[in-house]
N, C-alpha and C positions, 0 to 999 in steps of 0.2 A: 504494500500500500504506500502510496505517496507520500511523505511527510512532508504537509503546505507551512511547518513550522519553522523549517532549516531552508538555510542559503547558505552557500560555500561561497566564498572569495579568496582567491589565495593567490598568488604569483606565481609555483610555480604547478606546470599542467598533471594533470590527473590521474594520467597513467603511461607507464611507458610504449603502450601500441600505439600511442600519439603519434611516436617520431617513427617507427617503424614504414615499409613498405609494406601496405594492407590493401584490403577494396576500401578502408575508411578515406575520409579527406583526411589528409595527411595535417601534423598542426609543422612539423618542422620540412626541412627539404628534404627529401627522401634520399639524398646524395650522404646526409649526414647519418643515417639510420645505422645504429649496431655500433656506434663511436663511444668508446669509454667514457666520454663527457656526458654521457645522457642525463647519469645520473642527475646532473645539474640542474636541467631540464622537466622532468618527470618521475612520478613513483608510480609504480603499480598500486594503486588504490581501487582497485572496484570492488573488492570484497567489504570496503569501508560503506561506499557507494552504494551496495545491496544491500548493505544492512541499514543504515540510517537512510538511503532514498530521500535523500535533498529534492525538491522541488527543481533545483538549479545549482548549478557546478563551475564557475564563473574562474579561469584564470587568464593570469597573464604570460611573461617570458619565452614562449615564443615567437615567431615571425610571419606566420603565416594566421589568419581564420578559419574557425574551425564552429559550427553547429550541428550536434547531434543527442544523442540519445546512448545510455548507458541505465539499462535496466529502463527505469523509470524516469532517471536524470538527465534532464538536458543539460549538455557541455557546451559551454561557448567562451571563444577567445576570438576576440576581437579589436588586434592589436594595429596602430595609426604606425606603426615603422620608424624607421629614420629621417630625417632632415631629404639626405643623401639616396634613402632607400627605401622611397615608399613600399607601403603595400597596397595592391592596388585593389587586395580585397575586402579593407577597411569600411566599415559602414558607418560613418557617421550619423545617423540616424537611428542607427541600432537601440532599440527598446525593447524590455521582456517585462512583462506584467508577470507578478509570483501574487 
């Protein structure tokens, strides 16, 4: 069951099949995928994830956007880039009702 009580915000991403090459939207470049720095980047949290069932799963410190679903939990990064390096699949606009 969805818990409409919790929201996650955190920096860094949710799990490490983020970065991986998958059929998911990738959250990092897939050039980087299986790089000992992941860890930096991402934990394996879904089993956190099924259990508490956040409403919303909201991080930052990757490079790329990413909306999807995990169990029950929608994931989303929605990162504006660099100066130098946009992303050019930033939403500005981007709003989620919890």
């Amino acid at each position: 069951m969805l818990n409409n009580r919790i929201l996650v915000l955190v920096e860094l991403g949710r799990l490490r099949e983020a970065l991986a090459t998958c059929d998911r939207v990738l959250a990092l470049d897939p050039r980087c995928a299986d790089d000992p720095v992941d860890a930096g980047y991402a934990s394996a949290l879904e089993p956190l994830i099924e259990h508490l069932q956040p409403v919303a799963w909201i991080h930052g410190h990757v490079h790329r956007s990413v909306d999807y679903v995990v169990a029950s939990t929608r994931v989303i990064c929605n990162p504006r880039g660099y100066a130098d390096e946009p992303n050019r699949e930033f939403d500005p606009g981007l709003v989620i009702t919890v």
